[in-house]
RODO-2510 file (C-alpha; in nm, 4 decimals, decimal comma):
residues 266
     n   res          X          Y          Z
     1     x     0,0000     0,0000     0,0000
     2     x     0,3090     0,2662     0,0261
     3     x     0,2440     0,3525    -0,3656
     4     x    -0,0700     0,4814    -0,2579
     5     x     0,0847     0,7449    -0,0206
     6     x     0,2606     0,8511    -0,3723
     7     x    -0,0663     0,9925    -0,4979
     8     x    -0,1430     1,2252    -0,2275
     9     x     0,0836     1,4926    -0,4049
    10     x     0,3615     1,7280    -0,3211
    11     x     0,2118     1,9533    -0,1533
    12     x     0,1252     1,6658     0,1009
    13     x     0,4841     1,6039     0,1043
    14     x     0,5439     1,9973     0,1802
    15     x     0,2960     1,9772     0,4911
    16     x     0,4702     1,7118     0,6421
    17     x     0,8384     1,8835     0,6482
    18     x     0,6775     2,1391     0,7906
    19     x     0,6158     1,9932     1,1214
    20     x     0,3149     1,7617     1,0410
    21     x     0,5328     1,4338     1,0572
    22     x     0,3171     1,3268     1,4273
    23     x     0,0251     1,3071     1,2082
    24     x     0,1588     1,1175     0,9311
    25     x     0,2898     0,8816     1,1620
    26     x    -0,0500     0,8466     1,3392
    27     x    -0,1507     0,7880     0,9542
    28     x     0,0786     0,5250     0,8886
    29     x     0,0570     0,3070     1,1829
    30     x    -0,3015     0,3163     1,1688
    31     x    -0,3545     0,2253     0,8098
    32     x    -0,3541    -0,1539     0,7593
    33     x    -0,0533    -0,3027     0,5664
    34     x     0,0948     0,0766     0,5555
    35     x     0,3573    -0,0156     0,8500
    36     x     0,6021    -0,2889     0,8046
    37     x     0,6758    -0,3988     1,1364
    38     x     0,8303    -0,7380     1,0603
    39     x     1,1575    -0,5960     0,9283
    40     x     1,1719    -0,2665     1,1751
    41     x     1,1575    -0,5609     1,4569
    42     x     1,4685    -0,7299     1,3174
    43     x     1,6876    -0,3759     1,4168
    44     x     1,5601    -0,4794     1,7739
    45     x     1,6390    -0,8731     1,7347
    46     x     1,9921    -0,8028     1,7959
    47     x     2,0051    -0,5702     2,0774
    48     x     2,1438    -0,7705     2,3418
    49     x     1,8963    -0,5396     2,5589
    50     x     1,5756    -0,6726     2,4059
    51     x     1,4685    -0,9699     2,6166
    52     x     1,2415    -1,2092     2,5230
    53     x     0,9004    -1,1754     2,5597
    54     x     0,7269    -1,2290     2,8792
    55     x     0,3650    -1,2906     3,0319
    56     x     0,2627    -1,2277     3,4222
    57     x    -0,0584    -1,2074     3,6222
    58     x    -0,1879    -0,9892     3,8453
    59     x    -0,4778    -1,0976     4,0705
    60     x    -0,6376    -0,9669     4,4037
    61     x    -0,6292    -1,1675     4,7701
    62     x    -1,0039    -1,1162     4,7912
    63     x    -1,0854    -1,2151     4,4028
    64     x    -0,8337    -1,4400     4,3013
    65     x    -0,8377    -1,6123     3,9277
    66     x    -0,6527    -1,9455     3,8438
    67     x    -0,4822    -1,9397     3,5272
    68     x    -0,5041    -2,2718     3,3363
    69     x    -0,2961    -2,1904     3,0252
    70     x    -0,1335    -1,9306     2,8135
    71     x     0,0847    -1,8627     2,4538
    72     x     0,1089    -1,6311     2,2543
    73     x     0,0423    -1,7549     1,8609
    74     x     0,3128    -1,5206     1,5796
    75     x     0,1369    -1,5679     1,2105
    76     x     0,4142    -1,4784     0,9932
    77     x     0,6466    -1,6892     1,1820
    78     x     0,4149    -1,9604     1,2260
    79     x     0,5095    -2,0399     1,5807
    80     x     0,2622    -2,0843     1,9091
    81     x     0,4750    -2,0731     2,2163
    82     x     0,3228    -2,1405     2,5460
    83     x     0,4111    -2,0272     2,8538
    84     x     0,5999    -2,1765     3,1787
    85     x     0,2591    -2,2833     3,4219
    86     x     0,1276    -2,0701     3,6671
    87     x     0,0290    -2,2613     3,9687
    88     x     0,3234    -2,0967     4,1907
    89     x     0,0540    -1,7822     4,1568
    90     x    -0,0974    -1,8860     4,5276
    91     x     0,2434    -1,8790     4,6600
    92     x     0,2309    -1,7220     4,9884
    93     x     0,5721    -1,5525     4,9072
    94     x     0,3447    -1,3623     4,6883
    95     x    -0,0466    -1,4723     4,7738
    96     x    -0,1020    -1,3831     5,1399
    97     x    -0,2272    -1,0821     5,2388
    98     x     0,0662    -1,0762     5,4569
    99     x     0,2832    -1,0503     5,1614
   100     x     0,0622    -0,8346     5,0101
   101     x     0,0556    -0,5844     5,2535
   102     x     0,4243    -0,5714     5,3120
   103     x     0,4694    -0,5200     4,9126
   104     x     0,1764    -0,1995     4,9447
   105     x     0,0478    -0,0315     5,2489
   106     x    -0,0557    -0,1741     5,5630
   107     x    -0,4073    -0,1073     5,4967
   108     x    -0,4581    -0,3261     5,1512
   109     x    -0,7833    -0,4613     5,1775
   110     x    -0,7531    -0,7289     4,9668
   111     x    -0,9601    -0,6409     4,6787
   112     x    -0,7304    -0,4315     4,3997
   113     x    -0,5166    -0,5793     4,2018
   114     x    -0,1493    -0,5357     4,2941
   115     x     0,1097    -0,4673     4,0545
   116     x     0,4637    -0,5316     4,1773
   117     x     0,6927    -0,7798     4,0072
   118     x     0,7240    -1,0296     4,3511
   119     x     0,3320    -1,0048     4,3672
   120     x     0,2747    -1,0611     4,0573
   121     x     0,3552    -1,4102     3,8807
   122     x     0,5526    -1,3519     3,5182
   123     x     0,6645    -1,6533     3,3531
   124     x     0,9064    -1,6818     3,0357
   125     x     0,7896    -1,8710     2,7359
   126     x     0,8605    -2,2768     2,7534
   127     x     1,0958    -2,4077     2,4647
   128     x     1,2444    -2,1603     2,2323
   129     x     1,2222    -1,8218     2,4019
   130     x     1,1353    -1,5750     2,0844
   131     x     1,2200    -1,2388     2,1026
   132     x     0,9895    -1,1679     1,7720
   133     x     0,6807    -1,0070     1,9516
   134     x     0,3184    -1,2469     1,8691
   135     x     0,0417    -1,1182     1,7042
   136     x    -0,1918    -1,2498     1,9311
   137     x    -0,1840    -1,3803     2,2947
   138     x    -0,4472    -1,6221     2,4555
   139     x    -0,5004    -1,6833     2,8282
   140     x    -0,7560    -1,9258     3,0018
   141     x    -0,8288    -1,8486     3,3365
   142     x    -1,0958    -1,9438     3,6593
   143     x    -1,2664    -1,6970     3,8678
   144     x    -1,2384    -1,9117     4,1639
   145     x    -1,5641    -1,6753     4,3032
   146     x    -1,7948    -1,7855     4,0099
   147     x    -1,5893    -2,0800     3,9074
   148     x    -1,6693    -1,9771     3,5465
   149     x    -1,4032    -2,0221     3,3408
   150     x    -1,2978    -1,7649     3,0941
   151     x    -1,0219    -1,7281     2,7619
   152     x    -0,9376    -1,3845     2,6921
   153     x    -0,7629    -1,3101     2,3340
   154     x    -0,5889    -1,0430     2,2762
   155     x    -0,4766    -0,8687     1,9572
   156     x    -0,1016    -0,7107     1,9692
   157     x    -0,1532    -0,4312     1,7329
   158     x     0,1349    -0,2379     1,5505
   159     x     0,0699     0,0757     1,8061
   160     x     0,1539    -0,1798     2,1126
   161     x     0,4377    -0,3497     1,8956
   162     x     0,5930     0,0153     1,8524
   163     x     0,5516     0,0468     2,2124
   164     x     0,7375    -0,2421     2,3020
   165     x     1,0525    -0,1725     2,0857
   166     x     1,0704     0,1762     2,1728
   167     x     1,4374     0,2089     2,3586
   168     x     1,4268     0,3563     2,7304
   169     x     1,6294     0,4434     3,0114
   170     x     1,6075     0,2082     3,2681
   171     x     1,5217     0,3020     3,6007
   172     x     1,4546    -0,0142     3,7905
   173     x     1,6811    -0,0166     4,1424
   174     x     2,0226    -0,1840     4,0180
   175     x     2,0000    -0,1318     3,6603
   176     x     1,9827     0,2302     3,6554
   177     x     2,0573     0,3994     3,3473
   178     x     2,0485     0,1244     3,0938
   179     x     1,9340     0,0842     2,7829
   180     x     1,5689    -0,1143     2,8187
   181     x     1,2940    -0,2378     2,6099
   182     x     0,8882    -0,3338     2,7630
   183     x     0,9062    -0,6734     2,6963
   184     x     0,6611    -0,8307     2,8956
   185     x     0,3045    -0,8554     2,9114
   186     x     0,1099    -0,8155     3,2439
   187     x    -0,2948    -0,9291     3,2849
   188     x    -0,4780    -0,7858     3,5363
   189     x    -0,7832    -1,0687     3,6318
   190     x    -1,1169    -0,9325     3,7404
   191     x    -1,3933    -1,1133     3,8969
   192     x    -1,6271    -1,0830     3,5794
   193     x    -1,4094    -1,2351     3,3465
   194     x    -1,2619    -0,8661     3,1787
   195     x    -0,8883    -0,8125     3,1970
   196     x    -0,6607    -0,5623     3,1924
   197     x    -0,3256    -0,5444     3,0237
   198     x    -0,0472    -0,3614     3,0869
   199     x     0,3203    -0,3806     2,9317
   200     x     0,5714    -0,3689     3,2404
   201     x     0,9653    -0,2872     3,2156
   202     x     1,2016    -0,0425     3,3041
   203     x     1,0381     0,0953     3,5928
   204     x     0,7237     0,2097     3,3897
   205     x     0,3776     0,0054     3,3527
   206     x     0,2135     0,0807     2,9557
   207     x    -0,1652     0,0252     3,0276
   208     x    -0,2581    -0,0858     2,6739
   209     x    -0,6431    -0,1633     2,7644
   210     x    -0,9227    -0,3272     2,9387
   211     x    -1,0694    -0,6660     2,7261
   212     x    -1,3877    -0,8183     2,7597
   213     x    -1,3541    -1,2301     2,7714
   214     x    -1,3897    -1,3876     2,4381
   215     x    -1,5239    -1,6902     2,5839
   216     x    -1,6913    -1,7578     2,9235
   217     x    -1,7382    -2,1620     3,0265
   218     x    -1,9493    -2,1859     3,3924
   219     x    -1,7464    -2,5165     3,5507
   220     x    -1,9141    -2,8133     3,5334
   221     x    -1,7322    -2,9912     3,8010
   222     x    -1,9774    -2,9839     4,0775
   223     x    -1,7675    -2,7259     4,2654
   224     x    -1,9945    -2,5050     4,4388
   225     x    -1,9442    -2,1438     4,3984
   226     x    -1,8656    -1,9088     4,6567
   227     x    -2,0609    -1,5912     4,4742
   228     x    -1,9613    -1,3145     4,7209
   229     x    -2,0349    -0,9520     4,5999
   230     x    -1,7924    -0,7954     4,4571
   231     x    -1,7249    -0,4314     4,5762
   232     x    -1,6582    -0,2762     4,2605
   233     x    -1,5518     0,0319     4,4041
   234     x    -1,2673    -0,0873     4,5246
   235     x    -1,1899    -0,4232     4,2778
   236     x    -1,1938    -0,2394     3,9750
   237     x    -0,8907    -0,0179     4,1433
   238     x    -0,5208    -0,0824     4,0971
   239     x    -0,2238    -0,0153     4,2894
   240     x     0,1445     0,0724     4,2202
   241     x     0,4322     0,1831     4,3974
   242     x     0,4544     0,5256     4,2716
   243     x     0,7728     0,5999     4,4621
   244     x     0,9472     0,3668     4,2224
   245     x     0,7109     0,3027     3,8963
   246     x     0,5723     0,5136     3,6164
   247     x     0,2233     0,4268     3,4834
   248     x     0,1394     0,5592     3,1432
   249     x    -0,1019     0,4817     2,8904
   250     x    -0,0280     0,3474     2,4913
   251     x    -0,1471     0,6828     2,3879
   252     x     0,0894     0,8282     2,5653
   253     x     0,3629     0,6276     2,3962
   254     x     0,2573     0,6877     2,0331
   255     x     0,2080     1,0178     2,0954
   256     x     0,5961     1,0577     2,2133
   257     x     0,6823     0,8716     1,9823
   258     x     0,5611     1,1005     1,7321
   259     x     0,7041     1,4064     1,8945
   260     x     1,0425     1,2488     1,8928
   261     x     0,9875     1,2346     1,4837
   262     x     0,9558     1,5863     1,5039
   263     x     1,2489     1,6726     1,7023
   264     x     1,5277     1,4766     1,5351
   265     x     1,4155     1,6360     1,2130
   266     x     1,3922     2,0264     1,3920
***
């Protein structure tokens, strides 16, 4: 589709030099086929700095969710690659509300989801670790409440792929001041079956979105379920250690992104 851009004209051409590039970038990315990822991502593939790609969970004390199975599926590749399992996610190193409380404030009440990297369970890929990023990731997961079982599927667009190979400066305790990519993925589990995702690295947490469940299973096991009511007010909260983390949004990202166009060119 890049001819195409061709037959917009010069004075197109003109308007971007002149300090319109942030909107032509906006442009391209969005436009389908218009933004060849594949062979920017190779520049990143050797960059000792860019880690593999990564997958945690982030549940509440109060609400917890068990997650059965995840991967992450790359099309042009044609490679699935599943994830380590997740059943050290009830660890009481990280479960209790002991633990939880020491990693956030006294007061935690159990009910928002924590987001600290010993809280929080992130597993690396099992097999061949790729560092090429998927195009989609799928995660099937229990709300042990409702013991309804839900798989959540999740499109990585170009905007979140540019996101993840943008270069920062690290400022996680220890590595200070090195070069650092967001390479992992972080889901947020909530009591009706939505989840949240965040990319996590280098001291900042990306929140890319909240997703409704693309499939919802009620268990079948005979297990009785508990059905407490939720207090939304507080579930649908999250905590971070602000003395230490960032949070931003994606929009945030591309929109930096595109004011760094503009600058190198100024």
């Amino acid at each position: 589709m890049f001819p195409v851009l061709y037959l917009v004209g010069f004075n197109f051409v003109k308007m971007i030099m002149r300090g319109y590039k942030f909107v032509f970038f906006l442009i391209v990315v969005s436009l389908s086929g218009c933004f060849d990822f594949n062979n920017k991502q190779k520049s990143f593939m050797d960059d000792e700095k860019f880690k593999a790609w990564r997958l945690g969970v982030a549940i509440s004390h109060n609400f917890p969710a068990l997650v059965e199975q995840a991967y992450g599926v790359n099309y042009t590749e044609d490679w699935t690659s599943i994830m380590l399992p997740y059943g050290q996610l009830f660890n009481p190193r990280r479960y209790s509300l002991e633990s939880m409380r020491k990693r956030s404030y006294p007061d935690y009440s159990g009910n928002e989801l924590l987001l600290h990297p010993i809280v929080n369970l992130e597993q690396a890929q099992m097999g061949p670790r790729y560092k090429a990023l998927p195009d989609e990731l799928y995660i099937y997961w229990q709300v042990a409440n409702s013991r309804v079982n839900y798989a959540t599927v999740v499109k990585i667009t170009e905007e979140i792929k540019l996101a993840m190979t943008r270069p920062y400066v690290d400022q996680d305790v220890g590595f200070e001041g090195q070069r650092c990519y967001q390479t992992r993925f972080l889901f947020g589990l909530l009591p009706d079956g939505r989840a949240k995702l965040w990319l996590r690295g280098c001291g900042i947490y990306t929140y890319i979105g909240t997703y409704q469940p693309a499939k919802s299973v009620p268990e079948d096991s005979g297990k009785k379920a508990e059905n407490k009511p939720v207090p939304w007010d507080k579930v649908n909260k999250v905590w971070f250690d602000r003395k230490y983390d960032k949070m931003q949004t994606l929009a945030d990202v591309i929109k930096e992104l595109g004011q760094e166009i503009n600058a190198s060119d100024q």
